[in-house]
ROLO-99394 format. One record per residue (C-alpha): x, y, z; residue in one letter. Coordinates in pm, 1 decimal, padded with zeros to 6 digits, always signed. Example, Ala and Ser with C-alpha at 12.3 -4.5 7.8 and 13.67 -1.06 7.14 Angstrom:
2
- xx / yy / zz / code
- +01230.0 / -00450.0 / +00780.0 / A
- +01367.0 / -00106.0 / +00714.0 / S
***
This chain:
425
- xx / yy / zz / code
- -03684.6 / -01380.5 / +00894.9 / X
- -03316.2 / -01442.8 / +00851.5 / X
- -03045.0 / -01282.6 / +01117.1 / X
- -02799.5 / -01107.2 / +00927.6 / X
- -02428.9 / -01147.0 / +01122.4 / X
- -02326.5 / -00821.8 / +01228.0 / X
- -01864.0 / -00861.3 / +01159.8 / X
- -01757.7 / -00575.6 / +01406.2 / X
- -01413.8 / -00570.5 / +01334.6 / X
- -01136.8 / -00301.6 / +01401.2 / X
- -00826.9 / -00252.0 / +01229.5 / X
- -00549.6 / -00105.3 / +01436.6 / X
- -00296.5 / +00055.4 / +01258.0 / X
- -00088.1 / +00407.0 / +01203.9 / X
- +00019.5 / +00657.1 / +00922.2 / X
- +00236.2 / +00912.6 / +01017.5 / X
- +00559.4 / +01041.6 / +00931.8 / X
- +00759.0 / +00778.9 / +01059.3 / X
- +00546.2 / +00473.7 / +00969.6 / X
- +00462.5 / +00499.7 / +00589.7 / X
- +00149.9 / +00445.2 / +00446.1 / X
- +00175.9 / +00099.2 / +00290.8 / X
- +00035.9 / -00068.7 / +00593.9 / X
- -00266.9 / +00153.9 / +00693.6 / X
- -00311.7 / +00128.6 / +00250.8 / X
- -00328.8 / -00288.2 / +00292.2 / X
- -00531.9 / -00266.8 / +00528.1 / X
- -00774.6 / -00083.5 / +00346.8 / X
- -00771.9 / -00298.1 / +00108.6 / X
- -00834.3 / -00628.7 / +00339.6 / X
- -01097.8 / -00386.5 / +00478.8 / X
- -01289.9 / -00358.7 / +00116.7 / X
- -01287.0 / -00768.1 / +00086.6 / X
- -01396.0 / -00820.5 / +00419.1 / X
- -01747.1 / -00577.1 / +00320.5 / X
- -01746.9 / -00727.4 / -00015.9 / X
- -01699.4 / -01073.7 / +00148.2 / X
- -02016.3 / -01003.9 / +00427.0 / X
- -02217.1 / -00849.5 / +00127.1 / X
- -02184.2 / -01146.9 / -00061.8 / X
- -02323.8 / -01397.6 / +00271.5 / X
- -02604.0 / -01181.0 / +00336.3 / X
- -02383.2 / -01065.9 / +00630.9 / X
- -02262.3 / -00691.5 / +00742.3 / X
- -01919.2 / -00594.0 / +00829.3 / X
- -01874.7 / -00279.5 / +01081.6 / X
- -01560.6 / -00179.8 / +01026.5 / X
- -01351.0 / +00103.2 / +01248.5 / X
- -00995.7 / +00175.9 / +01224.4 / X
- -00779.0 / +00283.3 / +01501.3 / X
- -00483.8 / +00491.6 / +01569.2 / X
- -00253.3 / +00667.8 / +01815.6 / X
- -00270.1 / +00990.2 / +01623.5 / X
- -00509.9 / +01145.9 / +01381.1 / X
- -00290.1 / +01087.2 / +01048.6 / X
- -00610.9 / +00774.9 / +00978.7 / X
- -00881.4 / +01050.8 / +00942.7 / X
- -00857.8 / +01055.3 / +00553.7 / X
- -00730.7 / +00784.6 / +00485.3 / X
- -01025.4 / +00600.2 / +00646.3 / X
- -01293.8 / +00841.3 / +00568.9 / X
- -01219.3 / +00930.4 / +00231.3 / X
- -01290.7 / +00507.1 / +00192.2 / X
- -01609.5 / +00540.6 / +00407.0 / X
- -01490.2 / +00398.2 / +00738.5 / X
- -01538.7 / +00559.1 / +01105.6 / X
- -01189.9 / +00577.6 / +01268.5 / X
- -01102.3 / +00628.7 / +01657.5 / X
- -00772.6 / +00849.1 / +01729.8 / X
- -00654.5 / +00725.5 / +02057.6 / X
- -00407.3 / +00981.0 / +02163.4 / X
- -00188.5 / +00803.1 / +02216.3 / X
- +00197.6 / +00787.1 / +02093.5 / X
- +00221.7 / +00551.7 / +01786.2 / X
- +00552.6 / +00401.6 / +01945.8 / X
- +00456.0 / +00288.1 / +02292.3 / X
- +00133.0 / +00054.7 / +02233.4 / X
- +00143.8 / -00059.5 / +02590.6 / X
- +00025.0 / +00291.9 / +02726.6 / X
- -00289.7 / +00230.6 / +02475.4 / X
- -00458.0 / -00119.4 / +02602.3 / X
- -00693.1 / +00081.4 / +02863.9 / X
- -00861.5 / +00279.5 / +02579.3 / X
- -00812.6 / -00023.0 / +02343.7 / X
- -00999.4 / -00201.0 / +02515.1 / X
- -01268.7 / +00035.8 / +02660.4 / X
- -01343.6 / +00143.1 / +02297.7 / X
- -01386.9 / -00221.6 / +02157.9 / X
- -01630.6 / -00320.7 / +02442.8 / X
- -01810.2 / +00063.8 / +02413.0 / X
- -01890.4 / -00062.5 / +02051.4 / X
- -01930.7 / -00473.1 / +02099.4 / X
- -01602.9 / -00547.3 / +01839.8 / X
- -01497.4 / -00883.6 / +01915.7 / X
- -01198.5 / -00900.2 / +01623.4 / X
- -00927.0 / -00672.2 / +01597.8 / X
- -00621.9 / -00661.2 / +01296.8 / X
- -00324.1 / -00538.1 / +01415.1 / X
- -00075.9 / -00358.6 / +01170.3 / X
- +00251.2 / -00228.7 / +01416.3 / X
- +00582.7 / -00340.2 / +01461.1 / X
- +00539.9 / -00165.6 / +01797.6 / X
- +00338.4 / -00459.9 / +01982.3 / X
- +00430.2 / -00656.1 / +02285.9 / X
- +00333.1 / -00970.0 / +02444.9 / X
- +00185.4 / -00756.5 / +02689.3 / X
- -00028.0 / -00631.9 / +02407.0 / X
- -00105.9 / -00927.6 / +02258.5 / X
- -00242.2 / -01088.6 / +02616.9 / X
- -00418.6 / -00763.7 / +02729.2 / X
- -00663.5 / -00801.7 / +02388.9 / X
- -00672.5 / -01146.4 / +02460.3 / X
- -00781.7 / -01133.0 / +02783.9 / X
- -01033.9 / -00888.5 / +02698.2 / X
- -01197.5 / -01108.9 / +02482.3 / X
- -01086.0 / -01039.3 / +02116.9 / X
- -01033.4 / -01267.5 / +01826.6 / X
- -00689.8 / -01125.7 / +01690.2 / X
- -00544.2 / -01064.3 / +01357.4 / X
- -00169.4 / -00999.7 / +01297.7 / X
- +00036.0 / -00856.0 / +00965.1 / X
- +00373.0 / -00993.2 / +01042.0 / X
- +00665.4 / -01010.7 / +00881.7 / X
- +00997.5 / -01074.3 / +01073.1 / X
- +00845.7 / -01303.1 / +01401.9 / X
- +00980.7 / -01086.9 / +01701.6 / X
- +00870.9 / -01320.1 / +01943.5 / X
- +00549.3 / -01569.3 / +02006.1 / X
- +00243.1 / -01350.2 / +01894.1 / X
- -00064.8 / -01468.3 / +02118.5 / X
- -00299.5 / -01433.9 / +01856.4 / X
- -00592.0 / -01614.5 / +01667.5 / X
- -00449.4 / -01539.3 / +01287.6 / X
- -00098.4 / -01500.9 / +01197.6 / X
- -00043.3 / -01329.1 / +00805.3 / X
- +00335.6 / -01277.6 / +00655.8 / X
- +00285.6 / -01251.3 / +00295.9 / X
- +00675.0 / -01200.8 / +00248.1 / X
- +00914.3 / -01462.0 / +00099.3 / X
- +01065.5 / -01411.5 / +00435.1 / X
- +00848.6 / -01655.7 / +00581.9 / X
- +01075.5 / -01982.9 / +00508.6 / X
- +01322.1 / -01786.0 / +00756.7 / X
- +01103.5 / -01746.3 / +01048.5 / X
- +01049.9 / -02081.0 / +01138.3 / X
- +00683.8 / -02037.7 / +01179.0 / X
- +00575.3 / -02366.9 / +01154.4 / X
- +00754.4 / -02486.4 / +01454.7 / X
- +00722.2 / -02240.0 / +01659.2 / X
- +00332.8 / -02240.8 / +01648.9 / X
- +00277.8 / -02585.8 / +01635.2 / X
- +00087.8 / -02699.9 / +01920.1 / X
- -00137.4 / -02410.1 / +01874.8 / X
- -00164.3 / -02596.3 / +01469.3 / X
- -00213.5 / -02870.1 / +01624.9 / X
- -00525.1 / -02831.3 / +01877.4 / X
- -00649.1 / -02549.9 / +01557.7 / X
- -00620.2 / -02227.7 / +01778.0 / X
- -00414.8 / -02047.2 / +01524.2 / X
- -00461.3 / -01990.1 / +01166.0 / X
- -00131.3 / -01891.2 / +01003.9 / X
- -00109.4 / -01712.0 / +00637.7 / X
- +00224.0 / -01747.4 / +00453.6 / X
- +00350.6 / -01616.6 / +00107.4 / X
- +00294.3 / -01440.5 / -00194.4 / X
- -00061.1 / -01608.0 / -00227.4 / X
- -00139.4 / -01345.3 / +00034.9 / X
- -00038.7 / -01055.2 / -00133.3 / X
- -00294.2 / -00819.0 / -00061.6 / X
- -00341.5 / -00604.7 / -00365.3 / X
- -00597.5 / -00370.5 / -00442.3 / X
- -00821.0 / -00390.1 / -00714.2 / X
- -00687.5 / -00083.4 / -00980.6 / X
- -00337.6 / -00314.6 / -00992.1 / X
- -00539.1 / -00648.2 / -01100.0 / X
- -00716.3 / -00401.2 / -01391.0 / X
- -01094.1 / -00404.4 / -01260.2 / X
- -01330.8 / -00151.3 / -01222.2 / X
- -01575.0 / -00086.0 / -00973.8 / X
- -01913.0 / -00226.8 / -00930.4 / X
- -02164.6 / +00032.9 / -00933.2 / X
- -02266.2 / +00029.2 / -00594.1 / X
- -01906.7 / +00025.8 / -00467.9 / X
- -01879.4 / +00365.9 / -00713.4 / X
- -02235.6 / +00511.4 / -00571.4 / X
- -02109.8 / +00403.2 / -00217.4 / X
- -01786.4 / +00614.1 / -00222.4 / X
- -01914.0 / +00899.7 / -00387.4 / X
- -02227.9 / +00933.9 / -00096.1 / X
- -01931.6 / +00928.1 / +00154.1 / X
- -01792.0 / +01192.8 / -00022.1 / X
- -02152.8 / +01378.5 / -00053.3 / X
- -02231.4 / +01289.9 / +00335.0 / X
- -01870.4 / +01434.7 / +00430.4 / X
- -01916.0 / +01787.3 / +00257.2 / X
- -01620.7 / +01747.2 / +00019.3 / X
- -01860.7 / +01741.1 / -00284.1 / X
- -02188.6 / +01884.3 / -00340.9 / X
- -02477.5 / +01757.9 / -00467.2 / X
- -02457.5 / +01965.1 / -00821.9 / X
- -02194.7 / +01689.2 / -00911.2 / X
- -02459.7 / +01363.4 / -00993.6 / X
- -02504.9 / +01431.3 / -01327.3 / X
- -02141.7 / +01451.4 / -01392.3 / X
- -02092.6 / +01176.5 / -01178.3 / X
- -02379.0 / +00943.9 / -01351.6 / X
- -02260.0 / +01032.6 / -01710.6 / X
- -01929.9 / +00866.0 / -01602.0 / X
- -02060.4 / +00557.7 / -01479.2 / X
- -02241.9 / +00581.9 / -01804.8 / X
- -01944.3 / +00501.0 / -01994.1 / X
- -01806.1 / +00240.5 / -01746.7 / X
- -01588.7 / +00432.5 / -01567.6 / X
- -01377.6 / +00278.3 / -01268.5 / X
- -01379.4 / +00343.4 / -00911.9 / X
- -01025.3 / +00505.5 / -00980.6 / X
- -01193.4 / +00756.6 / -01220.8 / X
- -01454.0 / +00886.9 / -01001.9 / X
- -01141.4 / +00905.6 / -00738.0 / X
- -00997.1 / +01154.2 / -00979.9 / X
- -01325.8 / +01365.4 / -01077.4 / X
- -01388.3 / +01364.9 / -00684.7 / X
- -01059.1 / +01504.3 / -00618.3 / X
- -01087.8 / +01774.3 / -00912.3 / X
- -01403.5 / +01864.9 / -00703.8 / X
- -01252.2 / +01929.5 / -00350.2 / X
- -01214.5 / +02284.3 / -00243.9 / X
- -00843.8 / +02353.0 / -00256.6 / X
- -00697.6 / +02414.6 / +00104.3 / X
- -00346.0 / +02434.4 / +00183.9 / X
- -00412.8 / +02195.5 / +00480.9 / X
- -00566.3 / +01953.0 / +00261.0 / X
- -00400.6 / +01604.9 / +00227.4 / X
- -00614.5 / +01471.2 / -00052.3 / X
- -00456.0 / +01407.1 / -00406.1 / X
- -00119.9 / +01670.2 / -00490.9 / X
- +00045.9 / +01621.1 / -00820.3 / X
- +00335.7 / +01900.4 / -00878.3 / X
- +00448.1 / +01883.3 / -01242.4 / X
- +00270.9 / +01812.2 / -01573.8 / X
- +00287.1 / +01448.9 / -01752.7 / X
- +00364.9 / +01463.6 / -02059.4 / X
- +00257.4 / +01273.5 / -02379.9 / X
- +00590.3 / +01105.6 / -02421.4 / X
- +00686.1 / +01021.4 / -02814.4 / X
- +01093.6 / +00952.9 / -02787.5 / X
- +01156.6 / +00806.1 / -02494.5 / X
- +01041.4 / +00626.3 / -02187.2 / X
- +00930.9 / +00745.9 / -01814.1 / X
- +01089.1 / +00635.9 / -01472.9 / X
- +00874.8 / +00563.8 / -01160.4 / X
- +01067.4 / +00625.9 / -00896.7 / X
- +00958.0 / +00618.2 / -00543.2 / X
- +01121.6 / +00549.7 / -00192.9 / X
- +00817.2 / +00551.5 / +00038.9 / X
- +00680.3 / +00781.0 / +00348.4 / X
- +00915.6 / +01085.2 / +00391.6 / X
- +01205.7 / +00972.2 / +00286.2 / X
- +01463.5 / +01110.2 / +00540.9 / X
- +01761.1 / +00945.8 / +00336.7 / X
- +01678.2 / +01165.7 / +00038.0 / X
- +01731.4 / +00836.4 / -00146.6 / X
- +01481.5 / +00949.2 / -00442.2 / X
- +01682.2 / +01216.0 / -00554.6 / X
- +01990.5 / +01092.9 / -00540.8 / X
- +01879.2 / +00827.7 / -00735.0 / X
- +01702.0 / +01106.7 / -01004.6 / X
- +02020.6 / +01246.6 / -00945.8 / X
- +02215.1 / +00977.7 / -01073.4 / X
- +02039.3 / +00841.7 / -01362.6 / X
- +02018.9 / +01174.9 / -01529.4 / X
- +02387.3 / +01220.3 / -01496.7 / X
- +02399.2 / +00895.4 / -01712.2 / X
- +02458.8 / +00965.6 / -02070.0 / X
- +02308.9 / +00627.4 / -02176.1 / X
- +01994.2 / +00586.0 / -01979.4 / X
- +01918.4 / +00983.7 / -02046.9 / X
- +01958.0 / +00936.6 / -02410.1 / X
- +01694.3 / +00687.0 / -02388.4 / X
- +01455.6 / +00845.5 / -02187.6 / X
- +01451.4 / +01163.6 / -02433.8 / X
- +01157.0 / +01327.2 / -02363.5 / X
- +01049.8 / +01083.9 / -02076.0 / X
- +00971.7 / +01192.0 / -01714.8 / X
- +01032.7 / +01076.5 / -01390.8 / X
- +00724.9 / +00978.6 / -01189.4 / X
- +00836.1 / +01052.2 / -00782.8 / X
- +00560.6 / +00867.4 / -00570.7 / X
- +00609.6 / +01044.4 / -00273.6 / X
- +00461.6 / +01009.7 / +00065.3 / X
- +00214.8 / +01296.2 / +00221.0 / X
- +00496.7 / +01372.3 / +00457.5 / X
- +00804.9 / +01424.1 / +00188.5 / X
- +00952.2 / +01769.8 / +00154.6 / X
- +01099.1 / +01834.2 / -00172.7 / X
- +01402.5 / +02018.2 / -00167.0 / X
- +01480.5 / +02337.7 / -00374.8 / X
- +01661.2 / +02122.1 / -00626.3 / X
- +01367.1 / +01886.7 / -00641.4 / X
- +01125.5 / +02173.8 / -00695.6 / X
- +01349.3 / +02304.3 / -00947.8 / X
- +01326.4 / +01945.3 / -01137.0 / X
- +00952.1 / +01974.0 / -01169.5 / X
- +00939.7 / +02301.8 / -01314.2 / X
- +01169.0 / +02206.9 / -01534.2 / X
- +00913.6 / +01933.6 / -01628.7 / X
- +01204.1 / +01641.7 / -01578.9 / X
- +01036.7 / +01515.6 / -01275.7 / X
- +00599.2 / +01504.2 / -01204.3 / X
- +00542.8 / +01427.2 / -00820.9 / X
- +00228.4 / +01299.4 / -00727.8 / X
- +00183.0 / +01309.6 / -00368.5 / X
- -00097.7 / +01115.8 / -00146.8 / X
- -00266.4 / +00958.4 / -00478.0 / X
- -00472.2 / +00707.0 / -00516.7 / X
- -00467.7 / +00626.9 / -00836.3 / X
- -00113.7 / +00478.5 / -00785.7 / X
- -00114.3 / +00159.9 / -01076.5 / X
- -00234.2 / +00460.4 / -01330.3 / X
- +00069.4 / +00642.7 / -01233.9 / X
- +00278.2 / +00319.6 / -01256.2 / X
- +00134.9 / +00211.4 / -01587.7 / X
- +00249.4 / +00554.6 / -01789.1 / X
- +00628.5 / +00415.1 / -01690.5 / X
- +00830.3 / +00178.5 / -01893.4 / X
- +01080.3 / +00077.6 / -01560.6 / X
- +01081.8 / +00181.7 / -01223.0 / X
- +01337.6 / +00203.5 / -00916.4 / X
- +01154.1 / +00096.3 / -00577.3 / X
- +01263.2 / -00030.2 / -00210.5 / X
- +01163.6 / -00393.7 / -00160.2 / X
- +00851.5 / -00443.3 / -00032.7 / X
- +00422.7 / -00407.8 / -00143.3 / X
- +00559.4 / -00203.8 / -00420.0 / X
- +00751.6 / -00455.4 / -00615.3 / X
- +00395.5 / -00707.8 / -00626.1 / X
- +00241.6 / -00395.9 / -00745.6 / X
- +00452.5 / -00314.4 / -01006.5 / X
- +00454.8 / -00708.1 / -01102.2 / X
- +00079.8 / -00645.1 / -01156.3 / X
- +00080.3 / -00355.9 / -01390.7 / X
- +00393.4 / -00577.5 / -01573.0 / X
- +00649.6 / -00269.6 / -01507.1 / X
- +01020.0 / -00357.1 / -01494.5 / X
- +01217.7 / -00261.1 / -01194.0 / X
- +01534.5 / -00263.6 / -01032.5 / X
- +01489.1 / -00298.1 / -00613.4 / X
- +01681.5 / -00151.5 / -00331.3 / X
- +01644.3 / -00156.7 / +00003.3 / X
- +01708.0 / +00053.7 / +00344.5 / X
- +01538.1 / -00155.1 / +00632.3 / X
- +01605.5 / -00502.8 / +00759.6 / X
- +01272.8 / -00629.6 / +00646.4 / X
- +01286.2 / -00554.6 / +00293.6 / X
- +01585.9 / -00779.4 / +00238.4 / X
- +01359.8 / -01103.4 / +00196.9 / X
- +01144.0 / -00932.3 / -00075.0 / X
- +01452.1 / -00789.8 / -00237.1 / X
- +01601.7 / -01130.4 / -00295.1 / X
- +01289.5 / -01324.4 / -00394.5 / X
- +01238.7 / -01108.4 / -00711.4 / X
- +01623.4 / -01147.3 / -00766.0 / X
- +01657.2 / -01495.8 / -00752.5 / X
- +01322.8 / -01540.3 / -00982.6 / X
- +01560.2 / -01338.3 / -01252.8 / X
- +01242.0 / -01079.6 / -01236.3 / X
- +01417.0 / -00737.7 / -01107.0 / X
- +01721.0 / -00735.5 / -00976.8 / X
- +01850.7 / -00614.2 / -00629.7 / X
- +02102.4 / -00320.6 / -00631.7 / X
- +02196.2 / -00362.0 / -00300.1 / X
- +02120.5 / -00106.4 / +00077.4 / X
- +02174.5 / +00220.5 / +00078.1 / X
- +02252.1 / +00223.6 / +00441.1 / X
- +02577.8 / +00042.2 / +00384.8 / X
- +02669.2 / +00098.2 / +00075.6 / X
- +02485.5 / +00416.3 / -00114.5 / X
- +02724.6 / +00512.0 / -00399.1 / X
- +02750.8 / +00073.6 / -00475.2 / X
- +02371.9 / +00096.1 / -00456.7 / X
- +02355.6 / +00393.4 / -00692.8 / X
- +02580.8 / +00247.5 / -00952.0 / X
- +02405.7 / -00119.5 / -00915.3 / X
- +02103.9 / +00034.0 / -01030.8 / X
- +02273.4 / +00263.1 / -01288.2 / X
- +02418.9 / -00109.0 / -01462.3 / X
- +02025.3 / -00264.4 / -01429.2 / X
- +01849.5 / +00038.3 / -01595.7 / X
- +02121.0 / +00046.9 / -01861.4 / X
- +02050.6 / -00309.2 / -01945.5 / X
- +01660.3 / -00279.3 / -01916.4 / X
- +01737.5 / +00019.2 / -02160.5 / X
- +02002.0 / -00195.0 / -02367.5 / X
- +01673.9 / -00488.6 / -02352.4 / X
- +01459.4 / -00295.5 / -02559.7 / X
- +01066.6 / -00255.9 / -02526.5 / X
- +01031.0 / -00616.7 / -02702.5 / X
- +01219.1 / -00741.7 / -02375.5 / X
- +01108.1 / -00535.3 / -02155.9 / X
- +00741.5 / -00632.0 / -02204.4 / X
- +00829.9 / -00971.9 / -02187.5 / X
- +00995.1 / -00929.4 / -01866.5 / X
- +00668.6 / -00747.7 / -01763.4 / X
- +00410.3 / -01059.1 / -01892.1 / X
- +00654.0 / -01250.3 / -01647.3 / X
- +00592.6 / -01058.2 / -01354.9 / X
- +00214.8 / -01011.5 / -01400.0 / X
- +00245.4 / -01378.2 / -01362.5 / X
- +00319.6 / -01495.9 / -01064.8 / X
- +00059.1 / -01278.0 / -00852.6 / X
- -00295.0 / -01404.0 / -00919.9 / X
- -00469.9 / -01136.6 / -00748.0 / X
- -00701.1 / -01303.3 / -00487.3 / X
- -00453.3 / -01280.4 / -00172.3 / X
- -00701.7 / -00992.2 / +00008.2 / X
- -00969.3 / -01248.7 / -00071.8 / X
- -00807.9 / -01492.2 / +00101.4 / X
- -00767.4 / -01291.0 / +00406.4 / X
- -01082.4 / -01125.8 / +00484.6 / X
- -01214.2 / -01490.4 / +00457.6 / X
- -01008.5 / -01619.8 / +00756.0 / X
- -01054.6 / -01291.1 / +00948.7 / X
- -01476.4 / -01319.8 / +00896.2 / X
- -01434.8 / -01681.1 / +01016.1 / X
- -01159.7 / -01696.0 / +01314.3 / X
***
């Protein structure tokens, strides 16, 4: 009889309202390859996420994972190691990914000494990470010298080290697949098993699979079957989408809660230009806004209006991406996603680590950078007023183009490629 390896592997990372949910969302999605990867060898992957505070509970559940809250606070990982380490040996893990800017070498050489194979998301090099697997998916790389500074450890082959865009890890709605029918049978169980949708719903549920629906469509009938409760942070869209017929929509997003108010100054802006308004006509803008975003009383005055449609905590993010003929984004995940569903944008940025992303797509000639809106806002504003004027000026010939060329330069697989080298470190 063969012996199945058991992958017991946990994923520490946080979602809150400081830390947005891009990184607790990639790691999801290296999560998904790692099970698809074990299912594929015969093998099984037990996978548990961790975090300081409870903002993981729906996030992993809602993608059938078990999660561990810790307590702890989010911003001082050293007061966590204890309980890191008693809960890893409690449930035999032996490989941890670590998602935080907040780590120290003290950190680091804790886990280590405890026994654990580790796995960091990186992306500006603070100092010499003591792990087994190093990942920085960012252009930035070429700046942080990685190379050298890791090079004995290259050398004797006690590091493995994971560097540009061929690591972008994308999930699968943005790359245009649909869900194998187990993966679709496997989330809606979780669903079942968790209460949030009775048993009534098969039928429904098999007449969609029926007709070859994706894992992002059952996402949405799952959601339209959740009891509504004003505590709930599943799926809120404020605002009704239109069937546009003169004009074009603008995704505009600016990621967690958005303390700058950046995406409505820059709604703001663009619809006190004559131009770009005229073309939109009938168009919408598309806010993706993080669970924790407040919209103000001129915001909520913009979506009844029907000018703006908010969709808050989705998941069916490349659907919402794909009704919009240009977007306005900060540098970072976003832009490769929008690359994949071939939707023009103009980048900004408001954090140190976005800059290398920001550039990249700039110096490809594939969106252009309008500059940081922590030292220069209204220069920022007005640089992206002059790009969406000439996407506008382009024409949907152009912009299309433009779009073919983005879709081409991700291929899709980088999640693949991780949740090989984490399954074999």
């Amino acid at each position: 009889m063969d012996k199945h390896k058991i992958n017991r592997i946990a994923f520490r990372v946080d979602v809150n309202e400081t830390v947005a949910t891009g990184h607790v969302m990639r790691c999801l999605t290296i999560a998904d390859k790692i099970k698809k990867f074990c299912d594929q060898t015969g093998d099984i992957a037990d996978i548990t996420f961790i975090s300081a505070d409870d903002g993981i509970m729906s996030f992993a559940r809602d993608n059938g994972y078990s999660y561990h809250v810790l307590g702890t606070a989010w911003d001082q990982m050293d007061s966590e190691t204890e309980l890191v380490k008693a809960f890893v040996k409690e449930n035999y893990i032996d490989k941890i990914v670590v998602d935080s800017y907040q780590v120290t070498p003290a950190y680091f050489k804790v886990l280590k000494e405890a026994g654990l194979k580790i796995f960091y998301i990186d992306d500006i090099n603070k100092f010499h990470y003591e792990v087994d697997g190093l990942l920085n998916y960012s252009p930035s790389y070429v700046n942080c010298g990685y190379e050298e500074e890791y090079k004995e450890e290259l050398a004797a082959d006690k590091i493995r080290i994971l560097l540009g865009t061929d690591y972008v890890p994308l999930r699968d709605q943005f790359l245009g697949k649909k869900g194998g029918k187990m993966a679709i049978l496997e989330k809606v169980m979780n669903q079942m098993l968790s209460g949030d949708v009775d048993f009534d719903s098969v039928d429904e549920i098999d007449g969609l699979l029926e007709s070859g629906a994706s894992v992002e469509d059952i996402d949405k009938f799952l959601q339209s079957k959740k009891p509504n409760e004003s505590s709930s942070v599943s799926d809120i869209t404020n605002g009704v989408t239109r069937n546009v017929v003169n004009g074009l929509n603008i995704f505009v997003t600016s990621g967690g809660s958005d303390p700058l108010n950046i995406s409505e100054k820059i709604i703001n802006k663009i619809s006190a230009d004559e131009a770009i308004s005229k073309t939109m006509g009938d168009g919408q803008f598309h806010l993706l806004a993080g669970r924790s975003y407040q919209a103000s009383e001129e915001m909520r005055a913009l979506i009844n209006s029907g000018k703006v449609v908010m969709h808050q905590n989705v998941t069916n993010v490349a659907e919402i991406m794909k009704l919009c003929q240009m977007a306005v984004t900060p540098a970072g995940t976003t832009l490769y996603e929008l690359c994949a569903c071939g939707v023009p944008a103009v980048s900004y940025t408001f954090a140190d680590n976005q800059d290398a992303d920001a550039n990249f797509f700039a110096d490809k000639g594939l969106i252009s950078y309008a500059g940081d809106f922590r030292k220069d806002e209204e220069g920022t504003l007005n640089n992206i007023i002059q790009s969406l004027g000439a996407l506008c000026w382009f024409g949907e010939g152009m912009r299309k183009d433009i779009g073919a060329q983005q879709k081409a330069l991700i291929d899709g697989k980088g999640a693949e490629r991780i949740a090989f080298e984490i399954v074999n470190l």
